[in-house]
KEGU-789103 format. One record per residue: residue in three letters; x, y, z of N, C-alpha, C in turn; residue number from 1. Coordinates in steps of 0.02 Angstrom, whole numbers, plus 50000, padded with zeros to 5 digits. Each point is the difference from the previous one (the first is absolute). Layout:
KEGU-789103
rest/n.u/n.v/n.w/ca.u/ca.v/ca.w/c.u/c.v/c.w/nr
ALA/X/Y/Z/X/Y/Z/X/Y/Z/NUM
...
//
This chain:
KEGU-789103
rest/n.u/n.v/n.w/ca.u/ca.v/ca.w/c.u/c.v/c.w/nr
UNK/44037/45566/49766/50058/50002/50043/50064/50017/49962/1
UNK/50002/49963/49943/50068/50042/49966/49995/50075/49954/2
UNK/49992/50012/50012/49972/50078/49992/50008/50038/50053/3
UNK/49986/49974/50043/50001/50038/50091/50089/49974/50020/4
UNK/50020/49961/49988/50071/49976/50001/50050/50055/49956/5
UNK/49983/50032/49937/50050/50010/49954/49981/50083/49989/6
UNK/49940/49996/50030/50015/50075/50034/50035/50025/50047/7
UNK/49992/49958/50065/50036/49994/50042/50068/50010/49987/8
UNK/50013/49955/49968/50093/49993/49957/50014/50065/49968/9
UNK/49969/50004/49975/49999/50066/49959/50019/50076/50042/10
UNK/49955/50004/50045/50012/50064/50045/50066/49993/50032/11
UNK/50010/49925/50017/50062/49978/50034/50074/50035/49978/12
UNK/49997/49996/49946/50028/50005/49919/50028/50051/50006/13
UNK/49955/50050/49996/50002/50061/49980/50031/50043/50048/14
UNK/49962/49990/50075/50020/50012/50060/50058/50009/49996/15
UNK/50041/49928/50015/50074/49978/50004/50021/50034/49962/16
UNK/50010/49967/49917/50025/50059/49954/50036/50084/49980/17
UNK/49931/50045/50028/49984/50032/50016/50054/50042/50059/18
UNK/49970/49958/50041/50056/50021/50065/50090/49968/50003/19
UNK/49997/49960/49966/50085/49981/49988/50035/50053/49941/20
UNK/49947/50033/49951/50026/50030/49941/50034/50067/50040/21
UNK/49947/50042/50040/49996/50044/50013/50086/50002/50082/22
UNK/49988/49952/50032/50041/49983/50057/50073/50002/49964/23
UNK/50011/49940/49946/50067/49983/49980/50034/50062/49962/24
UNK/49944/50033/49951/50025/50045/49941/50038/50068/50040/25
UNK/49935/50017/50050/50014/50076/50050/50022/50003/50049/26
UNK/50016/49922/50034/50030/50013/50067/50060/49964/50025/27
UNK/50007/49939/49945/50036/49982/50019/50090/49986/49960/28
UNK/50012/50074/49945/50051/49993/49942/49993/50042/49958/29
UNK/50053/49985/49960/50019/50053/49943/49951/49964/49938/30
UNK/49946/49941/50008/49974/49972/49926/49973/49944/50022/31
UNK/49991/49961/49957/49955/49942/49977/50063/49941/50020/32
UNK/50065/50019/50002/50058/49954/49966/50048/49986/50075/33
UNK/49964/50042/50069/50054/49998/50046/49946/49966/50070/34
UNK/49945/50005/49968/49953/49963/50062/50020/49949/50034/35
UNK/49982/49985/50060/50025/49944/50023/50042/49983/50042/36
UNK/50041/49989/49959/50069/49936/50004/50034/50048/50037/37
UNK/50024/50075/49979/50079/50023/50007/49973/50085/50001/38
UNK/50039/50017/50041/49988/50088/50024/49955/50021/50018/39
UNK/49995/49933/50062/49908/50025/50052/49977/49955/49976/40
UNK/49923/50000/49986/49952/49963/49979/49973/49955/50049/41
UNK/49972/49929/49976/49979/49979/50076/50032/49984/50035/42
UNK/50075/49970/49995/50040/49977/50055/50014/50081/50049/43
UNK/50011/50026/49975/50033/50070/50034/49954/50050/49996/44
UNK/49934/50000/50002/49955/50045/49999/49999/50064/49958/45
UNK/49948/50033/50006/49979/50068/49957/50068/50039/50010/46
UNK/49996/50038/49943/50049/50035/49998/49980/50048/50031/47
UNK/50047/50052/50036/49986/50049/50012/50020/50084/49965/48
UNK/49938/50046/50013/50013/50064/49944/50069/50018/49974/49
UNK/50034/49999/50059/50063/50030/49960/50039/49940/49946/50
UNK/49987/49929/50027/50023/49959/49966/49969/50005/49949/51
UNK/49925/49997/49990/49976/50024/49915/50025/50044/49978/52
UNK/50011/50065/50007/50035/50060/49982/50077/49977/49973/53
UNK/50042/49960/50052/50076/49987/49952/49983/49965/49951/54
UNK/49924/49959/49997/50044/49941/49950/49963/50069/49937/55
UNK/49950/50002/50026/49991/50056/49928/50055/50043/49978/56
UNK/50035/50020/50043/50046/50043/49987/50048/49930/49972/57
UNK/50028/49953/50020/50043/49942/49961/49961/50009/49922/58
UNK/49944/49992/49986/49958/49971/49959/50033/50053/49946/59
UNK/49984/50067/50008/49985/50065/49942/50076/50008/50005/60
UNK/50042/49983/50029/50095/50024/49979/49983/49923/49951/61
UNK/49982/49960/50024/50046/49931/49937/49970/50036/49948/62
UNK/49912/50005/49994/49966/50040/49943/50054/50045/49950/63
UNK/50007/50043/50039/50038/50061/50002/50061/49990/49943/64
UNK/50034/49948/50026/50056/49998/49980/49967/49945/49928/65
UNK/49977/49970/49988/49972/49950/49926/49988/50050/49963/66
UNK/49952/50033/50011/49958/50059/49965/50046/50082/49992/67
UNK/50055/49990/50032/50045/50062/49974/49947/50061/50050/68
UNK/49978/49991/50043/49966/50054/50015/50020/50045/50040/69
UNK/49992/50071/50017/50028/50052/50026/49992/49984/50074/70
UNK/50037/50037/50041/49978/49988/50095/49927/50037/49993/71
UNK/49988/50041/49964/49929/50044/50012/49954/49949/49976/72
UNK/50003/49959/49950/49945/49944/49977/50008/49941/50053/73
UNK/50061/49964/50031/49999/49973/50046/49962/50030/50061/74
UNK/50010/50054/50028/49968/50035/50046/49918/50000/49995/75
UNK/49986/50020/49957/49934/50033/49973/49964/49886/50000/76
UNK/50018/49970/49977/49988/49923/49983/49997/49983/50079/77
UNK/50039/50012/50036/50031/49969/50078/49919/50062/50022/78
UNK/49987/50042/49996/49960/50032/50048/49914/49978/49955/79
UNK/49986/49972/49944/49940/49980/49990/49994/49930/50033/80
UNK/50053/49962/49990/49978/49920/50043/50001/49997/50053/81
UNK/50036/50060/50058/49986/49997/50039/49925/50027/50017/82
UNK/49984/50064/49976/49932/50012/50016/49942/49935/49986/83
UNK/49997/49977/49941/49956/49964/49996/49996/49929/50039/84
UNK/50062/49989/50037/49989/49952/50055/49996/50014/50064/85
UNK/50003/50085/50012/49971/50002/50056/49931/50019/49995/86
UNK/49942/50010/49932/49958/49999/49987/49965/49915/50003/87
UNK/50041/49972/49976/49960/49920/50006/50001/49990/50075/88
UNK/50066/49998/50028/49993/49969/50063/49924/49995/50058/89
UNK/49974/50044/49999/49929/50002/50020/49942/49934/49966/90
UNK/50031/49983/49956/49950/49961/49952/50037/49925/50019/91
UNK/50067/49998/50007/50035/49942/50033/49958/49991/50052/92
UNK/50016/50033/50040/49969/49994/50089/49926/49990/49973/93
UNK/49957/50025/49984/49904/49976/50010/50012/49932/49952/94
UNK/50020/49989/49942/50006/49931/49986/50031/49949/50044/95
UNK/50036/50020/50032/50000/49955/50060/49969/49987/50054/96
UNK/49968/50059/50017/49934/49987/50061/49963/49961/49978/97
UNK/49983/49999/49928/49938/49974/49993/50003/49923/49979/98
UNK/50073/49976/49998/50002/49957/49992/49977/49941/50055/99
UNK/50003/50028/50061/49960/49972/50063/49920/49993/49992/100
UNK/49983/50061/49979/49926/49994/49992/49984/49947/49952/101
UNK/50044/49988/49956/49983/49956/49936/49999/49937/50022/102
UNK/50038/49983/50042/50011/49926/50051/49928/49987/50039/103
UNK/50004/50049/50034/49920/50005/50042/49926/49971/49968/104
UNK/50001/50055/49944/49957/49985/49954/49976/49934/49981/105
UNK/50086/49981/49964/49962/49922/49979/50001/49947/50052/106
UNK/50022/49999/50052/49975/49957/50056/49969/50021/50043/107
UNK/49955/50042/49982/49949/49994/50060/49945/49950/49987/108
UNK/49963/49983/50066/49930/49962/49986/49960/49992/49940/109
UNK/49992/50067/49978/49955/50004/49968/50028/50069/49912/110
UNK/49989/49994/49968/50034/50032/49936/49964/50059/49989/111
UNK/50028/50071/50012/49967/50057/49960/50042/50038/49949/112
UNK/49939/49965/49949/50027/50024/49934/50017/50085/49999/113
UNK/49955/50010/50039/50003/50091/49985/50063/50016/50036/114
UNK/50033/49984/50036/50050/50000/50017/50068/49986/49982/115
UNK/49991/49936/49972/50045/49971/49951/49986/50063/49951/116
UNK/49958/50001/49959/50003/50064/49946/50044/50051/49993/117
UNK/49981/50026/50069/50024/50058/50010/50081/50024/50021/118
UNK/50021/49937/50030/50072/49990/50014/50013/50010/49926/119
UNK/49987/49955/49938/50025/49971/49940/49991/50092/49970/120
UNK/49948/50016/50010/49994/50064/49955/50066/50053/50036/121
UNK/50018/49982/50070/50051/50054/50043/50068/49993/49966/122
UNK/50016/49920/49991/50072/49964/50006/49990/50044/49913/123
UNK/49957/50000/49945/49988/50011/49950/50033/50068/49972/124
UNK/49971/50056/50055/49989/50050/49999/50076/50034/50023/125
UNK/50026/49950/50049/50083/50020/50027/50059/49998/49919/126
UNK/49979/49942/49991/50037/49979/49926/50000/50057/49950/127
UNK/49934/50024/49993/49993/50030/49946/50030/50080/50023/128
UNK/50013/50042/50078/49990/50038/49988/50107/49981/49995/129
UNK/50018/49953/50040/50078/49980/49977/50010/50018/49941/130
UNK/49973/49961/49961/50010/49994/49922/50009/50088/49973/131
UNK/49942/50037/50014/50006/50059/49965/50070/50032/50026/132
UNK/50011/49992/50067/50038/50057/50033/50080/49960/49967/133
UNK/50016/49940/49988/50041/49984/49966/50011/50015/49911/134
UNK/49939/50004/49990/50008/50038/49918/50014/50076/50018/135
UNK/49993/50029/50030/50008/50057/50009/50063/50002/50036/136
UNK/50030/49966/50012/50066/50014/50041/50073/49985/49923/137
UNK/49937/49952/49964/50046/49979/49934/50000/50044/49962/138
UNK/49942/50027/49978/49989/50072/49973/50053/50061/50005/139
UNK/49995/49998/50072/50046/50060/50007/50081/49973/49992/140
UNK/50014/49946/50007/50058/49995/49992/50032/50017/49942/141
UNK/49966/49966/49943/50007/49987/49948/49980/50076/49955/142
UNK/49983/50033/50018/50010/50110/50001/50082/49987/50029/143
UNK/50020/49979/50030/50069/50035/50034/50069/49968/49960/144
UNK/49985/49928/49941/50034/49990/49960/50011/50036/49951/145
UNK/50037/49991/49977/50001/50014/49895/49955/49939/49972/146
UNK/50001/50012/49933/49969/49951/49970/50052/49964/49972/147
UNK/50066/49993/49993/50024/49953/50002/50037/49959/50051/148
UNK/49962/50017/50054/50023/49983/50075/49938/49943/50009/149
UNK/49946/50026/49965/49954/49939/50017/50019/49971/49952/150
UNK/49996/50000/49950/50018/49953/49919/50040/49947/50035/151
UNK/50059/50000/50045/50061/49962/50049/49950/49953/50021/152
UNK/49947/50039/50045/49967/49967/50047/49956/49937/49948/153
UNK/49961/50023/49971/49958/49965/49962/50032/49957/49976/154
UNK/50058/50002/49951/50043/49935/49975/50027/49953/50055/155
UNK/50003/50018/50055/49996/49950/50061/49972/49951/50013/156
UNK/49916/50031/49985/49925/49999/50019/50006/49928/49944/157
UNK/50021/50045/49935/49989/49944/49947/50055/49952/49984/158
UNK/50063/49990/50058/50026/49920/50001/49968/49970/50028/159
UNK/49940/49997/50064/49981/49945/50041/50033/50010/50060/160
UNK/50046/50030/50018/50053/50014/50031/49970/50041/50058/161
UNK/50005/50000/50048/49975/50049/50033/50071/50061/50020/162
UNK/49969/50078/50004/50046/50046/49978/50051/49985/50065/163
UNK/49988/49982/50053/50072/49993/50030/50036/49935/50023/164
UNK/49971/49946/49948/50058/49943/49993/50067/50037/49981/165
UNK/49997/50042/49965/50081/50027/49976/50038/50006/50052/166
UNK/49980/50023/50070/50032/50008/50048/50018/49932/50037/167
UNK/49968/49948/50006/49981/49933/50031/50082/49949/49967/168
UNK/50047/50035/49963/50045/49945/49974/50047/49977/50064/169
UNK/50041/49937/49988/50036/49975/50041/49962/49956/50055/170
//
């Protein structure tokens, strides 16, 4: 029985996880750092496209302006994050369908593993194809710097600091 319990937990896990990473990161903000609490989130619901679009566009002028960067590197920065979140958004939305099925699953009568599996291998499979299409969105960005435009970035990377506390004073 605890084995059948902490699997259980486990898919639970992952599920949730899974579907909050993908919900908070792509649909609902400019990051990791605005979820929530303040500019939408859960009190005030999903953002909507054009609202992703300003804050990206907020996001790559503060960029812009730290990093000394041209309107054409702002531009060119502002038009990859937007593509690649209207590339995730599809992966937002089915991680969330399935987050119903995942409910279903573990309370029904009776437990199918092959089912459970296969959700875990889906929720798995959403993550991973996120993950690439975000290295690749970093990829290209990071072509549209100088190299001492990232060198900025990276010494950021390496206070602990995350790169837009600088903006966060007062």
């Amino acid at each position: 029985m605890p084995g059948r319990c902490d699997a259980l937990v486990a898919v639970a896990l992952v599920a949730d996880l899974t579907g909050s990473v993908l919900s908070k990161a792509f649909g609902q903000g400019d990051g990791w750092h605005h979820i929530g609490w303040h500019h939408g989130g859960f009190f005030g619901g999903p953002l909507s496209p054009a609202q992703i679009d300003d804050r990206i566009d907020r996001m790559t002028k503060h960029m812009a302006i730290e990093l000394d960067a041209t309107a054409d590197q702002q531009a060119k920065l502002a038009n990859i994050a937007k593509a690649a979140v209207a590339d995730l958004r599809p992966l937002h939305e089915k991680a969330h369908a399935t987050r119903a099925e995942a409910v279903t699953l573990l309370t029904a009568p009776s437990i199918d593993r092959s089912a459970i599996e296969r959700l875990r291998a889906e929720k798995i499979g959403l993550a991973e194809t996120a993950s690439k299409r975000i290295a690749q969105a970093l990829a290209d960005a990071a072509e549209v710097l100088s190299p001492e435009q990232r060198r900025k970035i990276a010494d950021w990377m390496a206070s602990g600091r995350p790169w837009w506390a600088r903006w966060r004073r007062g």
